[in-house]
VMD Tcl script that draws the C-alpha trace (Angstrom):
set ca {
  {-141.57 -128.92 -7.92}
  {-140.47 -126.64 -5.09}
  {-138.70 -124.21 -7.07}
  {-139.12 -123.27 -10.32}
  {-136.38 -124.48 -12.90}
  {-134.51 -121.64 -14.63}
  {-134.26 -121.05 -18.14}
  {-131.01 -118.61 -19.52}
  {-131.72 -117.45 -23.00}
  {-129.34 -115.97 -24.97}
  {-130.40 -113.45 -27.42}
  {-133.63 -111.84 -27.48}
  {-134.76 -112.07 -31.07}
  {-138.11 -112.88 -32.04}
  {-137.46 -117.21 -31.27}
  {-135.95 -116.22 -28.27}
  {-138.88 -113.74 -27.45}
  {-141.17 -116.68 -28.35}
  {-139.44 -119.31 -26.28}
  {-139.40 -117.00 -22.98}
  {-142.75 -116.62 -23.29}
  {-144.15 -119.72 -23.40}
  {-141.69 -121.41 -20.99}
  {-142.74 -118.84 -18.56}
  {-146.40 -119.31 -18.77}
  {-145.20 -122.90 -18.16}
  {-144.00 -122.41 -14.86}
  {-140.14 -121.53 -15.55}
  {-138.03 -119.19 -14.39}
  {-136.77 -117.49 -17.47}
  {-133.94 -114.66 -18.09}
  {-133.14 -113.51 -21.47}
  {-129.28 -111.71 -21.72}
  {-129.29 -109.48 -24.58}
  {-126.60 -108.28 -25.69}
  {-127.98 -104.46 -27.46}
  {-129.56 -101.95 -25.51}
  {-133.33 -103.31 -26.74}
  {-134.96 -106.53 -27.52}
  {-135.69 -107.57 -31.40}
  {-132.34 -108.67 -32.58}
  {-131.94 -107.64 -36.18}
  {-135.37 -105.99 -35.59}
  {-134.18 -103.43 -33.85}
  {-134.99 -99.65 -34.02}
  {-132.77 -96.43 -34.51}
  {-134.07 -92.77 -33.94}
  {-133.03 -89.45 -34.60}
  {-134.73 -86.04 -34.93}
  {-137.97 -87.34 -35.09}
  {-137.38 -90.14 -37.43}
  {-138.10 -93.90 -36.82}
  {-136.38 -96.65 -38.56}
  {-136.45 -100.32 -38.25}
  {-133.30 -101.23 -38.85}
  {-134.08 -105.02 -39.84}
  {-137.26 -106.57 -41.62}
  {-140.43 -104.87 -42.84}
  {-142.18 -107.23 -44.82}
  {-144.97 -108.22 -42.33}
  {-146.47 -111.62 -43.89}
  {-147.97 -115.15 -42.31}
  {-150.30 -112.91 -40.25}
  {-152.29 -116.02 -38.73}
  {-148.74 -116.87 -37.28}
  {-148.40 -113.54 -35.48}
  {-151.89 -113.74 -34.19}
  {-151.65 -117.60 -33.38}
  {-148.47 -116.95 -30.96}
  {-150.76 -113.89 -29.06}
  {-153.85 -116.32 -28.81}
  {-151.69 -118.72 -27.14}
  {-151.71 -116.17 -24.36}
  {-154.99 -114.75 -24.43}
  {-154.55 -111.56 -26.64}
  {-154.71 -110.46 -30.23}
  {-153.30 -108.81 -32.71}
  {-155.55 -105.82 -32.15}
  {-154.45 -105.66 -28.63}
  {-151.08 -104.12 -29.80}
  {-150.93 -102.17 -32.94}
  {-152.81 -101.44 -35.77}
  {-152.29 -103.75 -38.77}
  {-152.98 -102.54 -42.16}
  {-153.27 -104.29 -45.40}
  {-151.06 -102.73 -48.07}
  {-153.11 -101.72 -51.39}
  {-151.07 -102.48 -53.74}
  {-148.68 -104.96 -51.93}
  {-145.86 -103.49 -53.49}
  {-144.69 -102.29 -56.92}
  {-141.96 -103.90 -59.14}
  {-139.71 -101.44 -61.33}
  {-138.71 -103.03 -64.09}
  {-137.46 -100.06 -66.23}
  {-137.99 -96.36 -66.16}
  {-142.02 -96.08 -66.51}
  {-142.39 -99.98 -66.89}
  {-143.97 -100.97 -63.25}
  {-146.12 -103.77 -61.94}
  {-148.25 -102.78 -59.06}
  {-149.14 -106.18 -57.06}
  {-152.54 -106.30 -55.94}
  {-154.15 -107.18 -52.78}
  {-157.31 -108.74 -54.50}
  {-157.35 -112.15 -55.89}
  {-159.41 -110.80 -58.46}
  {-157.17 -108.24 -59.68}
  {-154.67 -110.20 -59.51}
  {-155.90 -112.39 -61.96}
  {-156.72 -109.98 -64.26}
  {-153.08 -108.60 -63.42}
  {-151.87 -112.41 -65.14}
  {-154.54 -112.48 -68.11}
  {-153.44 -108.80 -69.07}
  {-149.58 -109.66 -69.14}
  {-150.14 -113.27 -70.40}
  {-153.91 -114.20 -72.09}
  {-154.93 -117.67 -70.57}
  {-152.85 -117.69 -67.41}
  {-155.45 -117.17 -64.94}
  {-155.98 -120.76 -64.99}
  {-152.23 -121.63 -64.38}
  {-152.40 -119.39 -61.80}
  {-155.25 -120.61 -60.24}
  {-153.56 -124.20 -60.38}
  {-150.36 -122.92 -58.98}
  {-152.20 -120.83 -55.67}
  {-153.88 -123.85 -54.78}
  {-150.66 -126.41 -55.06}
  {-149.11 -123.47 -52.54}
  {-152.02 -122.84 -50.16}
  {-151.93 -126.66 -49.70}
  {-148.28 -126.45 -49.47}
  {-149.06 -123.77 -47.05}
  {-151.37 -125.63 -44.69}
  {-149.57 -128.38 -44.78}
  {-145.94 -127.22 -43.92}
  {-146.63 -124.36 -41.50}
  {-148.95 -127.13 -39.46}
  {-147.26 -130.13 -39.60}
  {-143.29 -129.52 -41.19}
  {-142.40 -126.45 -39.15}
  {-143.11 -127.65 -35.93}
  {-141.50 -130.48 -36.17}
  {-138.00 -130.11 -34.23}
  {-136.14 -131.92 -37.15}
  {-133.80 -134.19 -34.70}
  {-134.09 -137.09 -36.94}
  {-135.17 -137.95 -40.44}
  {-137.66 -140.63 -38.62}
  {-139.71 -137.57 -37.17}
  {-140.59 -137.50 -41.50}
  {-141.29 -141.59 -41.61}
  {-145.08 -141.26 -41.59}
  {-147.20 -142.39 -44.70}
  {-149.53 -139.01 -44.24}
  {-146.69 -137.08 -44.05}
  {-144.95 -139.41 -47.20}
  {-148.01 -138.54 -49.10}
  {-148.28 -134.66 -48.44}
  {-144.59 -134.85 -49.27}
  {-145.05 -135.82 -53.09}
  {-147.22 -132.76 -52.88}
  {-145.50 -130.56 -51.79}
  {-142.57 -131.42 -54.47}
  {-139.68 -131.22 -51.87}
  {-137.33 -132.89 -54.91}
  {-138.63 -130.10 -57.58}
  {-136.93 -126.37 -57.83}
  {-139.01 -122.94 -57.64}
  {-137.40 -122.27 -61.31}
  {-139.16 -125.05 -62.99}
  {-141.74 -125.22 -61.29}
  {-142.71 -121.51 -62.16}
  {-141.55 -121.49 -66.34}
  {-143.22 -124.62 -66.62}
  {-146.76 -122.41 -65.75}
  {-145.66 -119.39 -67.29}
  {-143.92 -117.81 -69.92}
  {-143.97 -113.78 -69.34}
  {-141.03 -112.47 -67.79}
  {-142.88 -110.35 -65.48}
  {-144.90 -112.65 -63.85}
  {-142.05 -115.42 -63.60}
  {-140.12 -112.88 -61.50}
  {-143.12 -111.70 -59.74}
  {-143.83 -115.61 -58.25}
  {-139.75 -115.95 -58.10}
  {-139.19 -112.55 -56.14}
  {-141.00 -113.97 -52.68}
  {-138.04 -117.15 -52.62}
  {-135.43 -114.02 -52.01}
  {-136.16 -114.39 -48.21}
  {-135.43 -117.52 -48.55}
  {-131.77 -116.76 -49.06}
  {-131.45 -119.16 -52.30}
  {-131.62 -118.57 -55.82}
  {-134.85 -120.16 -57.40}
  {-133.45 -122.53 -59.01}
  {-131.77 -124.04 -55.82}
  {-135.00 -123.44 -53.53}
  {-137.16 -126.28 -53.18}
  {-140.55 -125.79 -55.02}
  {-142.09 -126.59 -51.45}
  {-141.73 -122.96 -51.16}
  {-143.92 -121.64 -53.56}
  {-146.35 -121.36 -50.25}
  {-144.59 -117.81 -49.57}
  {-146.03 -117.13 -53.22}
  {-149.78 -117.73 -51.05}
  {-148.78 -115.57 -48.49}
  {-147.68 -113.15 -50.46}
  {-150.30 -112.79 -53.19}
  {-153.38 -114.31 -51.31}
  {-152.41 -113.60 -47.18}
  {-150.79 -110.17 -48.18}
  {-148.61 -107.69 -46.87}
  {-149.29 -106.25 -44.07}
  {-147.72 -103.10 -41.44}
  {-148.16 -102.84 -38.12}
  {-148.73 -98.80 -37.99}
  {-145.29 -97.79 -35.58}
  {-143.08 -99.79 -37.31}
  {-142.16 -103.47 -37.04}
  {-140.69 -102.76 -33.81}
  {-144.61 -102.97 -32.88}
  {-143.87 -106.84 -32.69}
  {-141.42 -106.91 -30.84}
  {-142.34 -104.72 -28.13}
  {-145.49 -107.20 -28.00}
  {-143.88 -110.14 -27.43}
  {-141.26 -108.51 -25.06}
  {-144.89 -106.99 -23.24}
  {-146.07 -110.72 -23.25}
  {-143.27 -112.20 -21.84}
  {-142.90 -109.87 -18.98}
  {-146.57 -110.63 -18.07}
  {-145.72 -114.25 -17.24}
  {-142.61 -112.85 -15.52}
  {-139.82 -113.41 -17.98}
  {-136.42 -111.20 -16.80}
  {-134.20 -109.31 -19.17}
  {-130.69 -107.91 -18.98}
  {-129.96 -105.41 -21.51}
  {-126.14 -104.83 -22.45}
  {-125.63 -107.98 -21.70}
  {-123.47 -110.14 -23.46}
  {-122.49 -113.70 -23.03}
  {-118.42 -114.20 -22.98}
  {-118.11 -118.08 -22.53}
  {-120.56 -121.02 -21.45}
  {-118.98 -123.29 -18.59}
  {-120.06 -126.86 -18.86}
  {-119.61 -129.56 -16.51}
  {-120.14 -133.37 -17.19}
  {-122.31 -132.24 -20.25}
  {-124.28 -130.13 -18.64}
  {-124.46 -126.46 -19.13}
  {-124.19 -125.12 -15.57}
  {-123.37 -121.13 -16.06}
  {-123.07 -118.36 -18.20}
  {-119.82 -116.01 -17.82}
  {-121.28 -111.86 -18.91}
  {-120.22 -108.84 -18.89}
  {-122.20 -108.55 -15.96}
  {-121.94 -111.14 -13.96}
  {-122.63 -114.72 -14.14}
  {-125.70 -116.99 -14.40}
  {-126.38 -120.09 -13.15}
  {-128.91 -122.26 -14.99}
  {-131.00 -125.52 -15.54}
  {-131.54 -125.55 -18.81}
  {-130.07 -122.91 -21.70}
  {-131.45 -121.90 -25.15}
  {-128.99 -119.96 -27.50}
  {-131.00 -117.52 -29.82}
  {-127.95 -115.69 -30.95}
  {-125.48 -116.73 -34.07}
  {-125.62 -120.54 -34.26}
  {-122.19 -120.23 -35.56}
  {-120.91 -117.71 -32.74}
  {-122.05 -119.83 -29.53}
  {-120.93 -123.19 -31.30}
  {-117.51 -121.81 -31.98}
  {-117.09 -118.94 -29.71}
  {-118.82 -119.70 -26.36}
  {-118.35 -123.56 -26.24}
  {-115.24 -125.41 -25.38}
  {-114.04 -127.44 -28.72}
  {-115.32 -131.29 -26.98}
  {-118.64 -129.43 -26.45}
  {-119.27 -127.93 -29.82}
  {-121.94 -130.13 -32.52}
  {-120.25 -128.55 -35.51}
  {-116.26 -127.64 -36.39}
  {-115.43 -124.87 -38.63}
  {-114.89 -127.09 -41.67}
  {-118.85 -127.93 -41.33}
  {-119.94 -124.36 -41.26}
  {-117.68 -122.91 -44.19}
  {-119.46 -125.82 -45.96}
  {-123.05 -124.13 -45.27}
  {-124.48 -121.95 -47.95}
  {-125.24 -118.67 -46.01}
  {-128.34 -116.45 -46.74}
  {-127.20 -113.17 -48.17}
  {-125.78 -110.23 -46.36}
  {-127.08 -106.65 -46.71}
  {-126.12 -103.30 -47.37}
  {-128.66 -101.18 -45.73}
  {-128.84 -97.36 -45.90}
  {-131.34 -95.18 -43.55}
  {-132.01 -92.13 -45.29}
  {-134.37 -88.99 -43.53}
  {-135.49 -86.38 -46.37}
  {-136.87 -82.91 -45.63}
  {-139.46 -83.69 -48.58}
  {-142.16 -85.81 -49.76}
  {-141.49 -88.40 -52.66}
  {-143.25 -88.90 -55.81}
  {-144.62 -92.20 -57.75}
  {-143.54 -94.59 -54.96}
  {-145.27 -97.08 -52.45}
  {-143.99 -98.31 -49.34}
  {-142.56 -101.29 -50.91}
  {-140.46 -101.38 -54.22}
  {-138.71 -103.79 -55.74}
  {-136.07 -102.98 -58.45}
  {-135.94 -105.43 -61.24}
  {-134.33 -103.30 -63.57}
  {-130.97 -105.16 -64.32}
  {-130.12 -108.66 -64.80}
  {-131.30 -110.92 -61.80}
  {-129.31 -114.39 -61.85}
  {-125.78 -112.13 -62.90}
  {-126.62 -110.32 -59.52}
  {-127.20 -113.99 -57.97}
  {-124.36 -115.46 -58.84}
  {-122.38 -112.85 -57.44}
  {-124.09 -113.70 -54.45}
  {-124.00 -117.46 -54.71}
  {-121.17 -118.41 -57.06}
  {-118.33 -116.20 -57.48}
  {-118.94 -113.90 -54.51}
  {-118.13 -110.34 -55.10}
  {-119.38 -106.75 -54.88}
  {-122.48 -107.19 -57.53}
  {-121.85 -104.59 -60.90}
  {-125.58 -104.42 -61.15}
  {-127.59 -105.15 -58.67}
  {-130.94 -105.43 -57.95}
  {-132.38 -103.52 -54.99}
  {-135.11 -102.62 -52.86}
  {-136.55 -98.94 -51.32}
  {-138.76 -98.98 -48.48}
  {-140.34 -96.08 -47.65}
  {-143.12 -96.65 -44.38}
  {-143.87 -92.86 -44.01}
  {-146.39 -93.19 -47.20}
  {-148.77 -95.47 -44.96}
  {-147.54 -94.25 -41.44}
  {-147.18 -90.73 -40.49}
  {-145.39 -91.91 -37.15}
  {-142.35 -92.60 -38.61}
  {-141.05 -89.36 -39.82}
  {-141.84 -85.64 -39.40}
  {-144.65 -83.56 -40.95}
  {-143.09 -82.60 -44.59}
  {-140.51 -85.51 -44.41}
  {-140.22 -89.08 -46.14}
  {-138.49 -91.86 -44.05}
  {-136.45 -93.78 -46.45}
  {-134.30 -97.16 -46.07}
  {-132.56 -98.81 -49.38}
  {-131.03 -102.55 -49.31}
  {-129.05 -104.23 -51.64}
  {-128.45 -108.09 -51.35}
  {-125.03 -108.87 -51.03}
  {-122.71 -112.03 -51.00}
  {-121.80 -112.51 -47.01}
  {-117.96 -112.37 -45.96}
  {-117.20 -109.63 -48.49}
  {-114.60 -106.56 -47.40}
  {-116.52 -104.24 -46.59}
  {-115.37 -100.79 -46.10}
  {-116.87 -96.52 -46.09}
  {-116.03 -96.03 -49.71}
  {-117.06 -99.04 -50.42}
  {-120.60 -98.38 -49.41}
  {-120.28 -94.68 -50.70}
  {-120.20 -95.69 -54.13}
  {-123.36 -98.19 -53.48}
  {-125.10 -95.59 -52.24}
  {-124.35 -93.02 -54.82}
  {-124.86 -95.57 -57.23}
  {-128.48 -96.00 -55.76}
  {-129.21 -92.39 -55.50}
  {-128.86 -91.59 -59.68}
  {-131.13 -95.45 -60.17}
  {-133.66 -94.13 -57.52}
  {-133.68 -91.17 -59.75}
  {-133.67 -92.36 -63.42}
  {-136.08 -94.66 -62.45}
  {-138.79 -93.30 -60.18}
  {-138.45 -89.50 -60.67}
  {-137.37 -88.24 -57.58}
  {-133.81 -86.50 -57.19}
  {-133.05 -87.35 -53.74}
  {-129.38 -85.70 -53.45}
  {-130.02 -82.22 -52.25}
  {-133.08 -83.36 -49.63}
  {-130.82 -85.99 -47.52}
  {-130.95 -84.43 -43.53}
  {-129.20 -87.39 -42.70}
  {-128.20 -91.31 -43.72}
  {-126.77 -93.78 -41.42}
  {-125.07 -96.93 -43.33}
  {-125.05 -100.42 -42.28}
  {-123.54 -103.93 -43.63}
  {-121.30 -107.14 -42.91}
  {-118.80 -105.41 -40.39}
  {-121.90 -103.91 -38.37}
  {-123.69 -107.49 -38.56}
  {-120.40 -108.84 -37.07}
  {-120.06 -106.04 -34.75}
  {-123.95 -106.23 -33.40}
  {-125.17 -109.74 -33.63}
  {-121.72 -111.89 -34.17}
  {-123.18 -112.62 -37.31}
  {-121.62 -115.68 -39.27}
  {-119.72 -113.98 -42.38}
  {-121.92 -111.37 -42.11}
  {-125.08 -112.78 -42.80}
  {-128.05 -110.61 -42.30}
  {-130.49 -114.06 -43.20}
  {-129.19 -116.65 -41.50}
  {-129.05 -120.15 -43.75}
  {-129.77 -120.17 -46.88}
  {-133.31 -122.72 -47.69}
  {-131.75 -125.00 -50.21}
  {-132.46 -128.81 -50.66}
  {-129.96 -129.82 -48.49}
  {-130.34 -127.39 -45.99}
  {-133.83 -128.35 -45.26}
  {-135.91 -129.70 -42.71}
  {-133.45 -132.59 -40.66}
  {-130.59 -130.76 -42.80}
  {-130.16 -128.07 -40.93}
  {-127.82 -127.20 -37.95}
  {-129.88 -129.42 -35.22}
  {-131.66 -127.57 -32.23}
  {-130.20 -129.75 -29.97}
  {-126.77 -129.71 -28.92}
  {-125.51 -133.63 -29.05}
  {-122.97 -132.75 -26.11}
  {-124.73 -131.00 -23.72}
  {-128.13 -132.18 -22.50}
  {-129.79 -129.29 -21.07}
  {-129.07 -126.65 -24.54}
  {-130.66 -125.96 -27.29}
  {-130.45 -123.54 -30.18}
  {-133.17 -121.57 -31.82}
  {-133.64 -118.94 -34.80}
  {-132.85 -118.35 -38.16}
  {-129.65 -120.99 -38.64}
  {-131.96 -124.29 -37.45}
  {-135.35 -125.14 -37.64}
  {-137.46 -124.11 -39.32}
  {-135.09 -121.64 -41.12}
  {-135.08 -117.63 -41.70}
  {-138.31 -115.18 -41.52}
  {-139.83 -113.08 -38.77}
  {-142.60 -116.40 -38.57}
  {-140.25 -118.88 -38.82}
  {-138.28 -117.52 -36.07}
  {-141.37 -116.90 -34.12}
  {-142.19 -120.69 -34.73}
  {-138.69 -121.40 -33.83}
  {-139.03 -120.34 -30.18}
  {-142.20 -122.77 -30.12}
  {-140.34 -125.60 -30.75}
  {-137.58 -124.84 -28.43}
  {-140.51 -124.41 -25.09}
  {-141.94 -127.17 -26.57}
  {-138.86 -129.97 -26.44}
  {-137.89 -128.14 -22.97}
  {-141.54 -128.94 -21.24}
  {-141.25 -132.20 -22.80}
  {-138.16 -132.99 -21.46}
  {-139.33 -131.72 -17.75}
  {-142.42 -134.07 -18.13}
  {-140.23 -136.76 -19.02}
  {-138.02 -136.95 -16.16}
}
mol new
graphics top color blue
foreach p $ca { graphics top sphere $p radius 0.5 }
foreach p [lrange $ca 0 end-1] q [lrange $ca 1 end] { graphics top cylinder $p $q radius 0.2 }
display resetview
């Protein structure tokens, strides 16, 4: 070809990240419009007076998928930040002085499962090698599969790993039918909360994020998760992707099925081929004309969303006692908080929650003296959301952070900096809210989900957490794969 064929990407999360990239290296001509004033999407960074925050995910797991998308290009991990293995993973509160450290041996963690139940180590055993099987099998054949059509699954290898990887089965059963302690059954159910799903509506396929949990690990780039990002942005500007920042996308014009040009805030784009990596939801029913749209509204209030969060970033002037970087609060009832997630969506009475806090491995991320602090509650998406509202949350998590951990945090706050479903709207156009995109149930699986490619328009496709292969840092890495992928293929083709 003469001249290179452009690519317009909107959004510049980690699929679209990954899909400029690789269509790059490919020979395209690729421009990313962003729509916030940096590249990561949800992973995003805020700072302030010396503090760092990543203001979206920091669980770093599925590190062979990380380093497989930098070999593709000739680097490594190494190349871009330090990684570090968490010892212990994380700790689970379960009461006040009743904790389970996770460990980041398989030996201890076997002794972990003996101690809290005699004779489980052999259950366990059977259950890590069902998932690392599950593991192998769905991140290299399932998630790169682009899920157009149920026939993509009509292969008798595939058939076979299928029964295997008990796609009809729940996490729930699966789980109690190994073990009986409490602790441990909410220790192997805890990972299927990325997932967006309760456990007993997430396939059992998905006790592989129990293997990269307890046998990968959990990992931290030292910087912060923004680390990643500002890898694959470095990556893609190497093979000569373009970004506009503050850019957002107003409509998408479309001629004889064809996506032709992008109206901005900036100007317009012309294209040859488009990939949306922002809100499914938003460019279907926003950007798109109704005849050019693959969903209506009636099919999307029918989706089961991922929960939404309520987030708090929280600088202290002091060190904190007793606690990890990771820690999960199990102290209160967990399907009563689910099903006011799930079922009868409301602001939860007594919810579960979660406290990261990445100065105790990183000294980068806050002052000399200070602790760098972020709590998260999950919450049902599309719920009013309002300052008082999240007042009383956070007040609420303030005297539980206390009662159960020790450390009075009310007098030592320099600063806090809320965020939940009105600033997911207001950032990302998030559907209802969402902060996880779809939520990995049965039936929003694999071909299930919102297709990649739009049925109307021949040169567009979608990619990140609301379509294949569903939500995750990895997944949406894998995501923007697939996407390249069917756009080279398609340029072969003709």
């Amino acid at each position: 070809m003469d001249k290179k064929p452009t690519v317009t990407i909107i959004g510049a999360g980690f699929a679209g990240l990954s899909a400029a990239a690789l269509l790059a290296k490919d020979g395209f001509d690729v421009t990313v419009l962003e729509k916030n004033e940096m590249a990561g999407g949800r992973a995003r960074t805020w700072e302030k007076d010396g503090f760092i925050f990543d203001m979206g995910p920091s669980w770093y797991w599925m590190p062979d998928v990380f380093e497989n998308f930098y070999q593709i290009f000739g680097k490594t991990t190494a190349d871009f930040y330090d990684l570090k293995r968490l010892s212990p993973s994380y700790r689970i509160y379960f009461g006040k002085e009743d904790t389970l450290d996770v460990p980041s041996t398989q030996e201890e963690l076997y002794q972990l499962f003996e101690k809290l139940e005699p004779n489980s180590s052999k259950n366990l055993d059977s259950f890590l090698k069902q998932a690392k099987y599950k593991y192998d099998v769905g991140m290299n054949e399932y998630v790169f599969k682009p899920s157009h059509s149920v026939m993509e699954y009509f292969d008798p290898r595939l058939a076979i790993s299928g029964i295997k990887l008990q796609l009809l089965g729940n996490m729930r059963t699966h789980v109690h039918q190994l073990f009986k302690n409490e602790k441990l059954r909410k220790l192997l159910e805890f990972p299927v909360l990325f997932l967006g799903a309760t456990p007993q509506n997430t396939p059992a396929l998905y006790s592989l994020m129990n293997y990269a949990d307890l046998i990968l690990g959990t990992w931290y780039p030292i910087g912060g998760m923004h680390k990643i990002v500002a890898a694959m942005q470095t990556i893609a500007e190497q093979q000569g992707v373009k970004f506009k920042f503050d850019t957002e996308v107003k409509s998408i014009v479309v001629r004889n099925n064809v996506a032709e040009e992008l109206i901005t805030n900036k100007g317009n784009f012309k294209t040859d081929f488009l990939i949306g990596n922002a809100d499914y939801h938003h460019i279907d029913q926003q950007l798109l004309d109704r005849a050019y749209r693959n969903y209506d509204e009636k099919y999307w209030e029918s989706r089961t969303m991922a929960p939404s969060c309520l987030l708090f970033y929280i600088a202290l002037d002091k060190k904190l006692q007793h606690v990890l970087h990771h820690n999960l609060f199990f102290d209160e009832n967990f399907d009563e908080h689910a099903e006011e997630i799930y079922t009868n969506a409301k602001w939860p009475a007594k919810p579960l929650f979660y406290a990261c806090c990445p100065s105790v491995t990183d000294e980068h991320v806050a002052p000399p003296g200070c602790e760098n602090l972020f709590f998260l509650i999950p919450v049902a998406p599309g719920l009013q959301d309002s300052e008082a509202k999240r007042e009383e949350y956070f007040n609420l998590l303030v005297q539980r952070f206390k009662d159960l951990t020790g450390n009075d945090i009310s007098k030592n706050i320099l600063f806090k900096r809320s965020y939940a479903m009105n600033d997911f709207v207001e950032d990302y156009h998030a559907y209802k809210g969402n902060a996880y995109g779809l939520a990995n149930t049965l039936k929003q699986t694999a071909f299930l989900k919102p297709k990649m490619k739009n049925r109307k328009v021949t040169n567009m496709l979608y990619t990140g957490q609301l379509t294949v292969p569903g939500p995750g840092v990895p997944p949406a890495i894998i995501s923007g794969q697939v996407a390249a992928k069917e756009i080279i293929k398609k340029i072969k083709k003709a």
